[in-house]
Every structure is written in C-alpha cells, then in structure tokens.
TIBA-407458 format. One line per field, with one value per residue: z, y, x of N, C-alpha, C, CB in turn; residue number from 1; residue in one letter. Coordinates in Angstrom, 1 decimal. Glycine has a CB too. Layout:
n_c3 = Z, ... $
n_c2 = Y, ... $
n_c1 = X, ... $
ca_c3 = Z, ... $
ca_c2 = Y, ... $
ca_c1 = X, ... $
c_c3 = Z, ... $
c_c2 = Y, ... $
c_c1 = X, ... $
cb_c3 = Z, ... $
cb_c2 = Y, ... $
cb_c1 = X, ... $
resi = NUM, ... $
resn = a, ... $
This chain:
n_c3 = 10.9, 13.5, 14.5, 16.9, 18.9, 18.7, 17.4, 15.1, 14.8, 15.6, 13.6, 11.4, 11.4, 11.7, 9.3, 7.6, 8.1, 7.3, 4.3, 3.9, 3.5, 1.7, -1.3, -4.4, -6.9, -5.7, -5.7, -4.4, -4.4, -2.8, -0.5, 0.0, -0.9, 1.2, 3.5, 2.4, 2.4, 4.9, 6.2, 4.8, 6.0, 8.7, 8.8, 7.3, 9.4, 12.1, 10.8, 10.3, 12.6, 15.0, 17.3, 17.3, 14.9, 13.5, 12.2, 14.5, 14.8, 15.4, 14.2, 11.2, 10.7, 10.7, 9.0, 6.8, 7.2, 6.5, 3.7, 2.9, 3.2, 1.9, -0.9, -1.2, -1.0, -3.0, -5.1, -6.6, -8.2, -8.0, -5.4, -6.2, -7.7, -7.0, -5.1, -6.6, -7.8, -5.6, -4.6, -7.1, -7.2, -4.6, -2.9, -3.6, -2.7, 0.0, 0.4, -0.2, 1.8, 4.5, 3.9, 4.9, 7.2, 7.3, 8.0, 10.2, 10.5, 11.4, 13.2, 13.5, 12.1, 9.3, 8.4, 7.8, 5.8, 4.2, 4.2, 2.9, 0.0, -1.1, -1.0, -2.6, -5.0, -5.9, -6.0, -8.3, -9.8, -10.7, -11.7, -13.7, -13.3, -11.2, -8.8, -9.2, -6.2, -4.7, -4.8, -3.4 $
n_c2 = -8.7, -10.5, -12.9, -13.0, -11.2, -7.9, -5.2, -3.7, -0.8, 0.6, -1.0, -0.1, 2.9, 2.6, 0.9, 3.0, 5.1, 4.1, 3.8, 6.3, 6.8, 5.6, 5.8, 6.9, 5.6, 2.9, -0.5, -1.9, -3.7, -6.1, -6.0, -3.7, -5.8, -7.6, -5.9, -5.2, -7.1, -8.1, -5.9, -6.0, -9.0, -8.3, -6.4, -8.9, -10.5, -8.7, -8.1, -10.9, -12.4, -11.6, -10.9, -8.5, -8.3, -5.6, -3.6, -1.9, 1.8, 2.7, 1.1, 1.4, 4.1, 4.3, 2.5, 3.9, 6.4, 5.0, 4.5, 7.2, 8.1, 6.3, 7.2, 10.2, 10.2, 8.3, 6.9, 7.0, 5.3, 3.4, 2.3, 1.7, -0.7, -2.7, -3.3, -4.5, -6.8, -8.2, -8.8, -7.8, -4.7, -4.7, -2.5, -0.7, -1.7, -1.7, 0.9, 1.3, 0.0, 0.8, 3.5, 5.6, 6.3, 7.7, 10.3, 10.2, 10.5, 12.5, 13.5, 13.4, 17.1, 16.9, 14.0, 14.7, 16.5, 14.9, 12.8, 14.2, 15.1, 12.7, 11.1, 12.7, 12.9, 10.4, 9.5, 11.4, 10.1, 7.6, 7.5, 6.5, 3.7, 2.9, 1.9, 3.3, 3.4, 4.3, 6.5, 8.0 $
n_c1 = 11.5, 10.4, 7.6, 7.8, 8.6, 7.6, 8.4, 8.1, 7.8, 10.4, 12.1, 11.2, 11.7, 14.1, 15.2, 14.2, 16.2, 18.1, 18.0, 17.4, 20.7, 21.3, 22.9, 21.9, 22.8, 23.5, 22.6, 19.8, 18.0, 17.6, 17.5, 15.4, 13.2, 13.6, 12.6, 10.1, 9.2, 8.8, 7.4, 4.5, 4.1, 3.5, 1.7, -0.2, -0.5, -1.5, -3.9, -5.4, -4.6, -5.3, -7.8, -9.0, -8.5, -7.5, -5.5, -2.4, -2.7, 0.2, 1.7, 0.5, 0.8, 4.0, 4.9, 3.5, 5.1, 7.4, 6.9, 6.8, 9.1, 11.0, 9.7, 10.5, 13.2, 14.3, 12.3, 9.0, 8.1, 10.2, 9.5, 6.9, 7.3, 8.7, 7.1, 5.0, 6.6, 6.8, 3.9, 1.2, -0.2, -0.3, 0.8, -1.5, -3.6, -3.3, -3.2, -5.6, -7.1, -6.0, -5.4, -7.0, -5.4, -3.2, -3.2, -2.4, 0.4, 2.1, 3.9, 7.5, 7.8, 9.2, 8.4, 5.7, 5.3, 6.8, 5.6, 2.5, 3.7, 5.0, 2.8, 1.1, 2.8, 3.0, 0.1, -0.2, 1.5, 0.7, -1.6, -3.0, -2.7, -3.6, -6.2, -9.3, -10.5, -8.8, -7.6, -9.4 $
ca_c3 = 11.9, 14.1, 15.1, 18.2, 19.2, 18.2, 17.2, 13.7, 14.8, 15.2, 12.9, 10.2, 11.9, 11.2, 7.7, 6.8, 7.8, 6.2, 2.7, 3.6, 3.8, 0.5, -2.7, -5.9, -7.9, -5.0, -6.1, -2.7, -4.2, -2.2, 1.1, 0.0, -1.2, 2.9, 4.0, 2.3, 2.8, 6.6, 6.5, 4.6, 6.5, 9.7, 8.3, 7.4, 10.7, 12.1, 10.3, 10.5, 13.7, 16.2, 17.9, 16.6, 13.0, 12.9, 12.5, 15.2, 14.2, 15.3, 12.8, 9.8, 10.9, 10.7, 8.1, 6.2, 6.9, 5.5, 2.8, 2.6, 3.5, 0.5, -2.2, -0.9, -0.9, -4.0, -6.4, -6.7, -9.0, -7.8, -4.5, -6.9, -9.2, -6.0, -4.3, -7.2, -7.9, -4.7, -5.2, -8.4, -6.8, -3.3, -2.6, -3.8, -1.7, 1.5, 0.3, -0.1, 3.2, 5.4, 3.6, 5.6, 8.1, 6.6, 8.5, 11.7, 10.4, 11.9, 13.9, 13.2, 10.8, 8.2, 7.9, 8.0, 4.6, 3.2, 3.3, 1.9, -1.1, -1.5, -1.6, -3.7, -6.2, -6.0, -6.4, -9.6, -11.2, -11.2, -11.9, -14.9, -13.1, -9.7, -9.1, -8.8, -5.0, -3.7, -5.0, -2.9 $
ca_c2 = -8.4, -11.0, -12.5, -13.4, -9.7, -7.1, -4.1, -2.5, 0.5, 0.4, -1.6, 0.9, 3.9, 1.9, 1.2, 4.6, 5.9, 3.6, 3.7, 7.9, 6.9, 4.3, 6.7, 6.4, 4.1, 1.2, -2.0, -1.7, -4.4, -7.5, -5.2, -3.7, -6.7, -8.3, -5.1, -5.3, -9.0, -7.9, -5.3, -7.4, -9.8, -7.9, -6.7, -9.6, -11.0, -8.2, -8.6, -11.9, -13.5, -10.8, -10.7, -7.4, -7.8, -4.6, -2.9, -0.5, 3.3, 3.3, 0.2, 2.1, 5.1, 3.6, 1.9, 5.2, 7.3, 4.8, 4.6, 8.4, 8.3, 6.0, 8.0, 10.9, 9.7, 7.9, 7.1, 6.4, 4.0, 2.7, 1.6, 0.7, -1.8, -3.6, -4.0, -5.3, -7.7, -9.2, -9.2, -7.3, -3.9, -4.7, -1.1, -0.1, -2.6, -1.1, 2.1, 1.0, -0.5, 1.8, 5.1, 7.1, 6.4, 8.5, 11.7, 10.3, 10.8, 14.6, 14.2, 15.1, 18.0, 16.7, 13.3, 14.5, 16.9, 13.8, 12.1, 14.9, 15.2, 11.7, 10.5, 13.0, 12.9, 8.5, 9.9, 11.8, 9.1, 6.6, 7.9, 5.4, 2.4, 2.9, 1.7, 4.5, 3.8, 4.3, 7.9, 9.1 $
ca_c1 = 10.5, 9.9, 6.3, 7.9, 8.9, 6.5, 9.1, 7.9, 7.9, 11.6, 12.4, 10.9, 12.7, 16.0, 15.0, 14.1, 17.0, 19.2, 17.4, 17.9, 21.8, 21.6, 22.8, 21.0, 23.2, 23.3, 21.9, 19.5, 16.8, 17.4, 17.4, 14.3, 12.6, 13.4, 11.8, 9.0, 8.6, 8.4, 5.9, 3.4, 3.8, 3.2, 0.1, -1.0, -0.2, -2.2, -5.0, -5.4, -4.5, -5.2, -8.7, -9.7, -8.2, -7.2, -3.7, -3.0, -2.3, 0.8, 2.0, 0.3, 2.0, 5.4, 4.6, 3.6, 6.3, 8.4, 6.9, 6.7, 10.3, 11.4, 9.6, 11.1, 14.5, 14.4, 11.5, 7.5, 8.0, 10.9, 8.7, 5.8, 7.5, 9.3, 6.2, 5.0, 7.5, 6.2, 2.4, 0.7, -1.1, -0.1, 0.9, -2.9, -4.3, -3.0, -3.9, -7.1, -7.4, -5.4, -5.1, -7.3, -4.3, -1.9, -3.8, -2.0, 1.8, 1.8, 4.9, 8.3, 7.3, 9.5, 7.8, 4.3, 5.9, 7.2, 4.2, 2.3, 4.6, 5.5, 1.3, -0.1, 3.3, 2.5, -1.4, 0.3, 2.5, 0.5, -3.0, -3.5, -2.3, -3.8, -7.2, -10.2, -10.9, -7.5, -7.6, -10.3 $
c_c3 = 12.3, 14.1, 16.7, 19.5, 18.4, 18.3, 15.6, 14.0, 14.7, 14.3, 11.2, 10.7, 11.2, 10.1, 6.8, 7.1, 7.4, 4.5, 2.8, 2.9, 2.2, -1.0, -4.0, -6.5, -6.8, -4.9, -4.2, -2.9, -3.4, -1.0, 1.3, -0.5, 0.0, 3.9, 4.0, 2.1, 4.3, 6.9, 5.8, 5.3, 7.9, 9.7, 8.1, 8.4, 11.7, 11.9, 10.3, 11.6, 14.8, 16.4, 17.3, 15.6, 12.6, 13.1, 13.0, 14.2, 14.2, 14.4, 11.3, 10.0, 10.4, 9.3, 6.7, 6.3, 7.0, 4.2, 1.8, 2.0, 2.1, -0.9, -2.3, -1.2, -2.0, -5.2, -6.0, -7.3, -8.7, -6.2, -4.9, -7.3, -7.7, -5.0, -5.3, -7.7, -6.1, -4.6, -6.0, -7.8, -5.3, -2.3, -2.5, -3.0, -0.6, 1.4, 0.4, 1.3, 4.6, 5.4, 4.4, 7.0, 8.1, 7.4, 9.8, 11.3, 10.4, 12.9, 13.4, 12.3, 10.1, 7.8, 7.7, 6.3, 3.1, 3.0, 2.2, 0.6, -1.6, -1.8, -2.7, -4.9, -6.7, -6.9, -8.3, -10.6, -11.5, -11.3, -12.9, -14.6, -11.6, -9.7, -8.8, -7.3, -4.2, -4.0, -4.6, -1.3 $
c_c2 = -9.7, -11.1, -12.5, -11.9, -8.9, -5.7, -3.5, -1.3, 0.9, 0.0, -1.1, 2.0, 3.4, 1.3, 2.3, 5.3, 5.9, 3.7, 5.6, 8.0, 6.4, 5.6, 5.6, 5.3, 2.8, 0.9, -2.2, -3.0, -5.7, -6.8, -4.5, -4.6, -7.4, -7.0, -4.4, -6.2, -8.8, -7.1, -5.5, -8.4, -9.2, -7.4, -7.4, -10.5, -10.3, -8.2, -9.5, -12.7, -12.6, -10.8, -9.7, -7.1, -6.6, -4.2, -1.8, 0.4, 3.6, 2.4, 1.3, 3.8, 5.4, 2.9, 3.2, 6.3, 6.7, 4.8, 6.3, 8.6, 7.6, 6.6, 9.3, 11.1, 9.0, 7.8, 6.4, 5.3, 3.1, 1.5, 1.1, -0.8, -3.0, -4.2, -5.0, -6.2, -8.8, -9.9, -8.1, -6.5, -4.7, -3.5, -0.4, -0.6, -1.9, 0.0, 2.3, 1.3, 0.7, 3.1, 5.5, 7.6, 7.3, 10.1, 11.6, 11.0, 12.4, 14.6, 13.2, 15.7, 17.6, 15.2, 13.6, 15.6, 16.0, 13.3, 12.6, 15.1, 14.5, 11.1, 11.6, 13.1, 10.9, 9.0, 10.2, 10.6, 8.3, 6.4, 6.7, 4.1, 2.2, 2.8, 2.9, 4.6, 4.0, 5.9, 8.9, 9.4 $
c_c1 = 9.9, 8.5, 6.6, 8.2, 8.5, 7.5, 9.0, 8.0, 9.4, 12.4, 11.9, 11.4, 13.8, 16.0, 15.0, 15.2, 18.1, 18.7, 18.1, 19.5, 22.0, 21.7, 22.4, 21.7, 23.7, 22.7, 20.9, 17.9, 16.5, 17.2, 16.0, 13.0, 12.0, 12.3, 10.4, 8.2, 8.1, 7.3, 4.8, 2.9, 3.5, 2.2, -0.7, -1.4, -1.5, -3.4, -5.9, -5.2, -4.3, -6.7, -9.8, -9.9, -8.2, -5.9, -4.0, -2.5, -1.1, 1.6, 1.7, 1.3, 3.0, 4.8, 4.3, 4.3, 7.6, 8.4, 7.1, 8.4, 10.9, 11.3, 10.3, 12.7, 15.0, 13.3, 10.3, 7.8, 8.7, 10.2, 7.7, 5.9, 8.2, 8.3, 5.2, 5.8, 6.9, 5.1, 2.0, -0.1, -1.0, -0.1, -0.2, -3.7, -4.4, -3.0, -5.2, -8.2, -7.3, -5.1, -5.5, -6.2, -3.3, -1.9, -2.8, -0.3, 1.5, 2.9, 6.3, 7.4, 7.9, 8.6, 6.3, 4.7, 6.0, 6.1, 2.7, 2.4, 4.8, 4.0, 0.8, 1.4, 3.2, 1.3, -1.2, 0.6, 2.1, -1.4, -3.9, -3.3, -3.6, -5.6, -8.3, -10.3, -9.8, -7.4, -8.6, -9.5 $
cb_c3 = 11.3, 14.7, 14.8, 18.0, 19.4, 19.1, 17.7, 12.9, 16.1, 15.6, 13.4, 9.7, 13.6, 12.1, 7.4, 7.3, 8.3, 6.7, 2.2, 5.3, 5.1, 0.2, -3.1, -7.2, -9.1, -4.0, -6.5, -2.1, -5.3, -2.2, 1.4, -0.3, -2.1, 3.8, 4.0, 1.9, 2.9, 7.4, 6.4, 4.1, 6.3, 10.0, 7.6, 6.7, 11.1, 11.9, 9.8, 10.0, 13.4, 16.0, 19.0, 16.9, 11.9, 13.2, 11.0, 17.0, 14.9, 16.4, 12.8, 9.5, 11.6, 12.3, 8.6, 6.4, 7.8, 5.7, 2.8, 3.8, 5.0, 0.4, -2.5, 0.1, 0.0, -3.7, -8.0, -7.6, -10.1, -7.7, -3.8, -8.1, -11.1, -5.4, -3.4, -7.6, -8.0, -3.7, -4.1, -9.6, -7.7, -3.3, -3.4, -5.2, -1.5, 2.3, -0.6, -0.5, 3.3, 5.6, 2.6, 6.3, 8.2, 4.6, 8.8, 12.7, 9.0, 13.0, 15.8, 12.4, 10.8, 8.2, 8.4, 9.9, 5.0, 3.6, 4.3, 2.1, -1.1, -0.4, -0.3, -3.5, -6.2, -4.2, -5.3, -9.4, -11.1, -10.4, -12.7, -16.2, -12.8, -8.9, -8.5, -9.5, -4.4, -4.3, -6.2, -2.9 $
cb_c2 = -7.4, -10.9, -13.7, -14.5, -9.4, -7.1, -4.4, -2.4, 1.0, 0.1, -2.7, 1.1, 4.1, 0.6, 0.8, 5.6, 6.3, 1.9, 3.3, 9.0, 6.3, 2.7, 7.5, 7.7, 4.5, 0.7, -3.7, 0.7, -4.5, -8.7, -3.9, -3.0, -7.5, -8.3, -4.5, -4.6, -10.5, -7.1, -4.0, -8.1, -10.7, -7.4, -6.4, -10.0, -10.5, -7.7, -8.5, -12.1, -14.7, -9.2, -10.4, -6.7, -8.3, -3.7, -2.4, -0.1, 4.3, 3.7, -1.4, 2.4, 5.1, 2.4, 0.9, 5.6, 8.3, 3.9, 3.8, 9.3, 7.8, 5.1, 8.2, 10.7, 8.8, 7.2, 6.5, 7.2, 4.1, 3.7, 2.2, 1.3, -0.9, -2.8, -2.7, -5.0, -6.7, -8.8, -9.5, -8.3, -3.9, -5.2, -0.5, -0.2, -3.9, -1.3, 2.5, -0.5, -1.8, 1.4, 5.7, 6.9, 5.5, 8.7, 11.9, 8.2, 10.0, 15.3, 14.3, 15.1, 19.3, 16.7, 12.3, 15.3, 17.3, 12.8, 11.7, 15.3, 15.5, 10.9, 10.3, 14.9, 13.8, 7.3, 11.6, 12.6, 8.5, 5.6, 9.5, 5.5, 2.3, 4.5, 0.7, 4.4, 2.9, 3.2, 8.0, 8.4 $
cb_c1 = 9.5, 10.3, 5.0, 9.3, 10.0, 4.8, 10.5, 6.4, 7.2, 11.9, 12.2, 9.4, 12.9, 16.8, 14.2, 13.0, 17.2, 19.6, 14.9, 18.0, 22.4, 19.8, 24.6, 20.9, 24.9, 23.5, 23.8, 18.9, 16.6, 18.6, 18.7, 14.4, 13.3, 15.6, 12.3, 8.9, 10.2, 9.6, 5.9, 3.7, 4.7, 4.0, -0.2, -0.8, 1.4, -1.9, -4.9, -4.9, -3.1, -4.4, -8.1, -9.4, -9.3, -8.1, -2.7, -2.4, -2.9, 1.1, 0.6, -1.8, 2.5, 5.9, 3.3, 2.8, 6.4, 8.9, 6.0, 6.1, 10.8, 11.0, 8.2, 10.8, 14.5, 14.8, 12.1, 6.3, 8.2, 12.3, 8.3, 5.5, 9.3, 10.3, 5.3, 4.7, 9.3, 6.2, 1.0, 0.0, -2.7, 0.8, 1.5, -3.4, -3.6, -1.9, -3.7, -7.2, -6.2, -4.6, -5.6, -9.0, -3.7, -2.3, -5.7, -1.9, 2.8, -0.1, 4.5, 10.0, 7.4, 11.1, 8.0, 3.3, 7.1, 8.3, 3.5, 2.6, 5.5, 6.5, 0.0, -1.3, 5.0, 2.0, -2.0, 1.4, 3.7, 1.4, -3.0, -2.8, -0.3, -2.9, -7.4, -11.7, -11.8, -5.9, -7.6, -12.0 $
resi = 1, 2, 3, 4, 5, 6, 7, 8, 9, 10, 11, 12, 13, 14, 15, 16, 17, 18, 19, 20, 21, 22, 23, 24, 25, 26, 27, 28, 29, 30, 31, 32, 33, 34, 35, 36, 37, 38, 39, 40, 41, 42, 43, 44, 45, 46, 47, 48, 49, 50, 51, 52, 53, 54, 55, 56, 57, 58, 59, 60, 61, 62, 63, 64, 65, 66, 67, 68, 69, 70, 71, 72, 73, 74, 75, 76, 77, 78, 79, 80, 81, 82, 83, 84, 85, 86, 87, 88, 89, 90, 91, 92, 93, 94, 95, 96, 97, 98, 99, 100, 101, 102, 103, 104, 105, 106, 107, 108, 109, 110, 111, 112, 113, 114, 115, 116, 117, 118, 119, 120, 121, 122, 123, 124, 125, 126, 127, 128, 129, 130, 131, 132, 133, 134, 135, 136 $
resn = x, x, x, x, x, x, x, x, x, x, x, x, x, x, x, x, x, x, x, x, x, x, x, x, x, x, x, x, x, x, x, x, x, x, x, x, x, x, x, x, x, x, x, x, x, x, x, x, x, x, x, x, x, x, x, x, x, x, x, x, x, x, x, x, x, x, x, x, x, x, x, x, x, x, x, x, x, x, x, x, x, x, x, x, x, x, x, x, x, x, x, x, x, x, x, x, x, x, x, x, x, x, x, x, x, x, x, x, x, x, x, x, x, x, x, x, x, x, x, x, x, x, x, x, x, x, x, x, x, x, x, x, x, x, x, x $
C-alpha cells in the first residue's frame, strides 16, 4: 500500500479474499506480516500527516472487515500474536482508538456477521490480556 496512491480500500478487499482462499496448514506469516506492515502504516500515515489527523470511515471499515474477515477465516489469536510480533498491543491500540468504527461495516450482510462474531469472540479470547478500555 503505497503513500503515493491511496487504494486501501482495495487493497484490503484483495487481501481478504486471498487469506479466505489460504488453507489452515499454509505457512501464510510473511504475507501477513507485509499486510499488516501496510495497514499500520497507512494509519499511521493518516493520522499523522493529514490536516485533519483523522482516518476516514471508509479506511477503518476496510480495515475492519479484514480484520473481521481474518478471524473468521482462521484464528483470534492467530491475528493477535502476529500483530504482536510487530508492536506489543497494537491490535488493542486501534481498538482503542477506532473501535467505535466497527458500527459502519453493515454492508455485505456477511461481513457485517463476521465482524460481529469475529469482535465479540476476540472480546472473548482475550479478556485477560486485552486492556479494560478497549472492551467498552
């Protein structure tokens, strides 16, 4: 994900639907390590060096129904531990920050399900790890 061309939104469509395609026992951590080197960094980009310092809606969006889409597809934890491996409560962070976003993913009807399903079984798994204000 370029800074130079502003396509996250696509470029998390076409991630999510290749992680859908990726079966359980492929080695998929260097491909998700690059993909979530990119949307970090496009947040932080966002945040940081834009006028308004805010991430639009339709970034978190996208950005939230891939993440929906990954736990879905494969594992909470397995999205926890990889985002950690990058920075320590990174995942909680932008929950923090951007949760209340999560209300926008309402279209297709299957991702607005997934996200559903996929945040409150995250909310679940990791109740003891996860900081108190990310759970409101």
């Amino acid at each position: 994900m370029s800074q130079t061309i502003r396509m996250e939104n696509e470029a998390l469509k076409i991630s999510s639907a290749v992680f859908e395609k990726i079966p359980a026992g492929y080695d998929k951590a260097s491909f998700l390590n690059a993909v979530l080197l990119g949307i970090f960094q496009s947040l932080h980009f966002y945040r940081n060096n834009t006028k308004s310092k805010v991430i639009p809606t339709s970034i978190m969006k996208s950005v939230h129904s891939f993440f929906a889409n990954f736990m879905a597809s494969h594992s909470t934890q397995e999205l926890v531990s990889a985002c950690d491996k990058i920075q320590q409560g990174v995942l909680f962070m932008i929950l923090k920050s951007e949760g209340r976003q999560i209300k926008y993913v309402s279209e297709p009807a299957r991702d607005k399900k997934y996200a559903i399903v996929a945040y409150s079984r995250l909310l679940a798994e990791t109740a003891q790890i996860a900081p108190p204000e990310t759970q409101q």
